[in-house]
KEGUSE-629366 format. One record per atom (N, C-alpha, C): residue in one letter; x, y, z; atom name; residue number from 0. Coordinates in steps of 0.1 Angstrom, whole numbers, plus 5000, padded with zeros to 4 digits. Layout:
[A [X Y Z] CA NUM]
...
//
This chain:
[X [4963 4849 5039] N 0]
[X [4971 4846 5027] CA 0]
[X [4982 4857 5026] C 0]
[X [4996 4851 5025] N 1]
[X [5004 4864 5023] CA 1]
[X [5007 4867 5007] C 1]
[X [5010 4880 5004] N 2]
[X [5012 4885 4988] CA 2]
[X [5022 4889 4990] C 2]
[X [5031 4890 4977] N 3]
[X [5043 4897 4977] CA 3]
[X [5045 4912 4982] C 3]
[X [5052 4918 4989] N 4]
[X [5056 4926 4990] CA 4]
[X [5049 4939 4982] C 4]
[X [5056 4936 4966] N 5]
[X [5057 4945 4955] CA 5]
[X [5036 4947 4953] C 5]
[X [5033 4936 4956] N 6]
[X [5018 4939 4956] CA 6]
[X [5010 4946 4964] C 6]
[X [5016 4942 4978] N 7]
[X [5014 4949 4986] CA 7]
[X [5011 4966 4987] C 7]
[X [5024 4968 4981] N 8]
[X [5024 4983 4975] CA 8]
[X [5019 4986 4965] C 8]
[X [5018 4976 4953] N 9]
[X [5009 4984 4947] CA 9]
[X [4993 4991 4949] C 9]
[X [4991 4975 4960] N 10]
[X [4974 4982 4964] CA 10]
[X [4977 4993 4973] C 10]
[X [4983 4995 4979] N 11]
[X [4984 5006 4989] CA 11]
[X [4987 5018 4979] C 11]
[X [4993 5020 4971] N 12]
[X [4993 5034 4963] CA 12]
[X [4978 5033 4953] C 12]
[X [4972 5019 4949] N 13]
[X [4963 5024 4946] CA 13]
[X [4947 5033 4953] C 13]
[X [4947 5027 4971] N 14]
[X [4941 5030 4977] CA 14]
[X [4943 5046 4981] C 14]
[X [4960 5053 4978] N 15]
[X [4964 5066 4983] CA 15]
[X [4960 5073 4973] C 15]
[X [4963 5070 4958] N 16]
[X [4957 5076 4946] CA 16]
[X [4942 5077 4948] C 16]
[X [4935 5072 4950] N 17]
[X [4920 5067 4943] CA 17]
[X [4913 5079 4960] C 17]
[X [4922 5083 4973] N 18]
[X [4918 5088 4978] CA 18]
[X [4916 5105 4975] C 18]
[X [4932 5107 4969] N 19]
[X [4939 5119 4963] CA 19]
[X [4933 5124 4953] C 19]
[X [4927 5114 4943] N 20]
[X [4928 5118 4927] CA 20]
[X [4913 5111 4922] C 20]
[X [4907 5104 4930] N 21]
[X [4895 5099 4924] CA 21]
[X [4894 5083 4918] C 21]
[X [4899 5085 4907] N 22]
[X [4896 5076 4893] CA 22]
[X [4909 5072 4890] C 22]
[X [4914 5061 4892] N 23]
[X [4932 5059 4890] CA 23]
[X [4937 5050 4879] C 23]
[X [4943 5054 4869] N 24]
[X [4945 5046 4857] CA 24]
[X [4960 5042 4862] C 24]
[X [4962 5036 4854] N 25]
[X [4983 5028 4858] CA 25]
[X [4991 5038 4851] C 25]
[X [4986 5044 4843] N 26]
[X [4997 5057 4843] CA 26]
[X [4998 5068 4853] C 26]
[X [4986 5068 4862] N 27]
[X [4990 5078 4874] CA 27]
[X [4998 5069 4886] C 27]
[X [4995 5053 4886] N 28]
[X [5006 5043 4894] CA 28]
[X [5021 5046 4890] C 28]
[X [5026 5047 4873] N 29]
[X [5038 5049 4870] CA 29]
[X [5038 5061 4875] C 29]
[X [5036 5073 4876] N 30]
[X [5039 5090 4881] CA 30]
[X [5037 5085 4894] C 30]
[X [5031 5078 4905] N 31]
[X [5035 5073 4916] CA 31]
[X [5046 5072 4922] C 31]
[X [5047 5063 4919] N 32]
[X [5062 5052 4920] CA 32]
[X [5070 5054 4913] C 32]
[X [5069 5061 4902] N 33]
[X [5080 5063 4891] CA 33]
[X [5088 5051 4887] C 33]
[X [5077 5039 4883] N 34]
[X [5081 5027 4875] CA 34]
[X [5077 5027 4861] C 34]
[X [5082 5022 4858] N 35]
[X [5077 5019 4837] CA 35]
[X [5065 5015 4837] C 35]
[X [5060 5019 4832] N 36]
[X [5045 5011 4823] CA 36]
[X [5042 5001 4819] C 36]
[X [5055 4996 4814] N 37]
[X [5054 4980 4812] CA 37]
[X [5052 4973 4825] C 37]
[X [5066 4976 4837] N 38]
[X [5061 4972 4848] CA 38]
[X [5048 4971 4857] C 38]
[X [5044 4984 4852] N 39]
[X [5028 4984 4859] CA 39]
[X [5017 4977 4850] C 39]
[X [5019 4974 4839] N 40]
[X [5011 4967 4833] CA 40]
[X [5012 4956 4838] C 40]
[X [5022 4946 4836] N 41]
[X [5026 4933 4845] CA 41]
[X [5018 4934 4858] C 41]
[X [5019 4942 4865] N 42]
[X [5017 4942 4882] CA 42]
[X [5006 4944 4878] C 42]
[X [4996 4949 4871] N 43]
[X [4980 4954 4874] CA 43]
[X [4970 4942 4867] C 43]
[X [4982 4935 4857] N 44]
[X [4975 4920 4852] CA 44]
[X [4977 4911 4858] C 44]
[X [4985 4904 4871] N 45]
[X [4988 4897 4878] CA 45]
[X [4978 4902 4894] C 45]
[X [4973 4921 4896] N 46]
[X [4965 4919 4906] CA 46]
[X [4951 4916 4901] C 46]
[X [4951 4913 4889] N 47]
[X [4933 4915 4882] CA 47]
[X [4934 4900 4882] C 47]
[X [4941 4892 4878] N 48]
[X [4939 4877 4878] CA 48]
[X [4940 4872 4889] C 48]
[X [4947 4879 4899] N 49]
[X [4944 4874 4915] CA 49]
[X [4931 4879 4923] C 49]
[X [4924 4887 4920] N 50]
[X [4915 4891 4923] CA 50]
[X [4915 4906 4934] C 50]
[X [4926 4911 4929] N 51]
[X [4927 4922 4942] CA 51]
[X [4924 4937 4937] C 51]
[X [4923 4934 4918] N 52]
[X [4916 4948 4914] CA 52]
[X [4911 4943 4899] C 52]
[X [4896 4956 4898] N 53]
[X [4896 4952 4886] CA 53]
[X [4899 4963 4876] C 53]
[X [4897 4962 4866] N 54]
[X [4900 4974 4855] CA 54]
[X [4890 4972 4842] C 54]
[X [4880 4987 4844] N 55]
[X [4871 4985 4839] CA 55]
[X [4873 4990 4823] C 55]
[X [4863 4988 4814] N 56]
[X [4872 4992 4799] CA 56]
[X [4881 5008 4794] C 56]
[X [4873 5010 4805] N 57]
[X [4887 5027 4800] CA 57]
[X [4897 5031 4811] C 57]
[X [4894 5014 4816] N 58]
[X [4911 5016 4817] CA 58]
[X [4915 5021 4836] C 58]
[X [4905 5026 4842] N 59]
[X [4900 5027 4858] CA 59]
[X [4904 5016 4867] C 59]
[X [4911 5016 4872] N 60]
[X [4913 5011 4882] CA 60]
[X [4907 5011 4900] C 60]
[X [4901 5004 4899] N 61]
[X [4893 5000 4915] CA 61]
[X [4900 4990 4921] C 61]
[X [4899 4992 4936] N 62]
[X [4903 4975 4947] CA 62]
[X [4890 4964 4946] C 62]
[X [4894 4957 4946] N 63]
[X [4881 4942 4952] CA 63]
[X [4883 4941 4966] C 63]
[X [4870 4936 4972] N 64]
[X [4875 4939 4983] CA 64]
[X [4884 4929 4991] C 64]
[X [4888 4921 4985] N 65]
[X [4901 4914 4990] CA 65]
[X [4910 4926 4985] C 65]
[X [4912 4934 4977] N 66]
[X [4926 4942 4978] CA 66]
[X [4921 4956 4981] C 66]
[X [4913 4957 4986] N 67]
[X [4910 4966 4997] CA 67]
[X [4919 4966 5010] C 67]
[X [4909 4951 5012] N 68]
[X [4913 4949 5026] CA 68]
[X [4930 4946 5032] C 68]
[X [4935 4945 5016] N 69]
[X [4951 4943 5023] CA 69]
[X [4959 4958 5019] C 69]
[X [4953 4966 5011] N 70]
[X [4954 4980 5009] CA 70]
[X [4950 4991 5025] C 70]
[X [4942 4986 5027] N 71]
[X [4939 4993 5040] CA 71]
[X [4951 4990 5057] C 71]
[X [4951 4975 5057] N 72]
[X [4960 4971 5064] CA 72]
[X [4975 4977 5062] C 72]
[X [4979 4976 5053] N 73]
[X [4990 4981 5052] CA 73]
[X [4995 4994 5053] C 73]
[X [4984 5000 5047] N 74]
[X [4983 5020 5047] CA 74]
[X [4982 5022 5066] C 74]
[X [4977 5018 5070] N 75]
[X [4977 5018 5090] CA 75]
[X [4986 5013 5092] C 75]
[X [4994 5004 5088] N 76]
[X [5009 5001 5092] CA 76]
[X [5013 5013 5093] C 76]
[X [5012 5016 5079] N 77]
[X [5024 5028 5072] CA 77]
[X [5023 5039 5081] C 77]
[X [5012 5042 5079] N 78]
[X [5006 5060 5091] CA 78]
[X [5011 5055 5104] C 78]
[X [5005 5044 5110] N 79]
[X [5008 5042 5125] CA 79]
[X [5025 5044 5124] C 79]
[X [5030 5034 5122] N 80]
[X [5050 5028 5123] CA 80]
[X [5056 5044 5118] C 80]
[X [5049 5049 5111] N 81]
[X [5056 5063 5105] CA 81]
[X [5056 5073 5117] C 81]
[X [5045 5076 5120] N 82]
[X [5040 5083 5130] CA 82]
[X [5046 5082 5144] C 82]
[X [5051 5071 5150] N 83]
[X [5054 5061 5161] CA 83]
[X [5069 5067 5160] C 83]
[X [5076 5062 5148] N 84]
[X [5090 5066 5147] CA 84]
[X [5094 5076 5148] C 84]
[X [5083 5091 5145] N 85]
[X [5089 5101 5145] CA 85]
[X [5087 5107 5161] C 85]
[X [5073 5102 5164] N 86]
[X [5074 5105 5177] CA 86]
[X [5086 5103 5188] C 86]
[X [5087 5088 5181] N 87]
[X [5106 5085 5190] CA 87]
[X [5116 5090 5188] C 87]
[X [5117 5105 5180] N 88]
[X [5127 5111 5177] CA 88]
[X [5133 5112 5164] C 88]
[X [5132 5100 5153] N 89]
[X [5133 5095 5142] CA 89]
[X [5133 5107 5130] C 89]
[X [5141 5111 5123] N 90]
[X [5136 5124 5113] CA 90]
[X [5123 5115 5104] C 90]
[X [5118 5124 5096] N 91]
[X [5101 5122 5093] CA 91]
[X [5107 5111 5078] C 91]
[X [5118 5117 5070] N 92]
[X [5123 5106 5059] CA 92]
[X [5126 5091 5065] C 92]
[X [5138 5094 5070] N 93]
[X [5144 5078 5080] CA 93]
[X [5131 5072 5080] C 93]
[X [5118 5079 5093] N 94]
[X [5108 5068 5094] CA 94]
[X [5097 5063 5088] C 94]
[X [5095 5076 5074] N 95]
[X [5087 5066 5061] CA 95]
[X [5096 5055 5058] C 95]
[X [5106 5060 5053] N 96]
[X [5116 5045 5044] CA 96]
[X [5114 5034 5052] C 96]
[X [5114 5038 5070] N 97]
[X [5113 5024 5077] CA 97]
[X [5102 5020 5078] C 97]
[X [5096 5025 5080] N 98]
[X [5076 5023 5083] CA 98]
[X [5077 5016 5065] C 98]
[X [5079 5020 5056] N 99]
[X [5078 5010 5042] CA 99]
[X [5082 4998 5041] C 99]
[X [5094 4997 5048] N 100]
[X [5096 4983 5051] CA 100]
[X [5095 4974 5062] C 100]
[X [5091 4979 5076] N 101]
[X [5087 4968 5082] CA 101]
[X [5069 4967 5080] C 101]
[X [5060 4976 5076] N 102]
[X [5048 4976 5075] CA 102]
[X [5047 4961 5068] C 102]
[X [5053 4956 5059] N 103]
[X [5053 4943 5050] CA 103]
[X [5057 4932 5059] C 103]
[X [5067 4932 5069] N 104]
[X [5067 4920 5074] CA 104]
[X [5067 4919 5093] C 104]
[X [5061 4929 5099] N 105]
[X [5059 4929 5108] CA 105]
[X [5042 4920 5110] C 105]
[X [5041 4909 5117] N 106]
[X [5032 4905 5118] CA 106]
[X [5018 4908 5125] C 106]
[X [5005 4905 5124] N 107]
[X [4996 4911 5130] CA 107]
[X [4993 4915 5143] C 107]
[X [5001 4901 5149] N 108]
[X [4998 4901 5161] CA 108]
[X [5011 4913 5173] C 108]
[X [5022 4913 5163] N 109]
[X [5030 4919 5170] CA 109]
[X [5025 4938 5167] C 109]
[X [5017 4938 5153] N 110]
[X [5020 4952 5149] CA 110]
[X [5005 4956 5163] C 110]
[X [4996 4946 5162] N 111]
[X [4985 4952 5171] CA 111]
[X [4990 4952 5187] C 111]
[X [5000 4946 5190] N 112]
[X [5006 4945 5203] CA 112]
[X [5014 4966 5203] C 112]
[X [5017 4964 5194] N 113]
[X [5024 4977 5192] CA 113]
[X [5015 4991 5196] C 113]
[X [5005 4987 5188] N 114]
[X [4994 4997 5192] CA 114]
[X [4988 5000 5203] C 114]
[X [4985 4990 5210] N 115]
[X [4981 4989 5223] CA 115]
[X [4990 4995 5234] C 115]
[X [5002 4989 5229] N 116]
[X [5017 4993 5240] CA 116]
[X [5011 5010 5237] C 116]
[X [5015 5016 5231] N 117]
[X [5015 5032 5226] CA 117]
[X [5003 5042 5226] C 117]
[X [4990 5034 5224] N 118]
[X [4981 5042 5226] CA 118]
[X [4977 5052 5218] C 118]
[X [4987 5052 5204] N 119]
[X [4985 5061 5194] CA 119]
[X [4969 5064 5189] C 119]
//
């Protein structure tokens, strides 16, 4: 099943927080990302009704393991395609911004072809 983009990222900074910081509330998502709180309210109610996180009464944020599992995927995009580009010469900025955006729509079969080619 594919998810938007914007979701995408949010489980992935929840998965970088919660590795960083433990216990992750959506006010440490807005200090993240540096989005509004309205916006991350929106985004944390639309991943709790899709089932990719839940939020327990004070407010903690955890993955389910459906948004685990697309939190994880995408964070190995990110490390691998970052890593990959700088090795190719790429300054280490240029190839996060790019590794952020093809991580989202590079597909499985090509991103695991990638891996293999490289050996990383």
């Amino acid at each position: 099943m594919k998810i938007q983009e914007s979701a995408e990222n949010y489980l992935e900074t929840i998965l970088i927080l919660s590795e960083r910081i433990g216990n992750v509330r959506s006010i440490d998502i807005v200090n993240e990302l540096e989005f509004t709180k309205p916006s991350v309210s929106v985004a944390m109610k639309n991943l709790r009704e899709n089932g990719y996180v839940h939020m327990d009464k004070d407010g903690y944020i955890t993955l389910t393991d459906a948004g685990r599992g697309i939190a994880e995927m995408i964070y190995e995009r990110h490390k691998f395609l970052s890593g990959w580009l700088i090795q190719l010469g790429v300054d280490a900025k240029t190839a996060t911004e790019d590794a952020c955006r093809i991580e989202h729509v590079i597909s499985r079969e090509s991103f695991e072809a990638i891996k293999r080619h490289t050996r990383l």
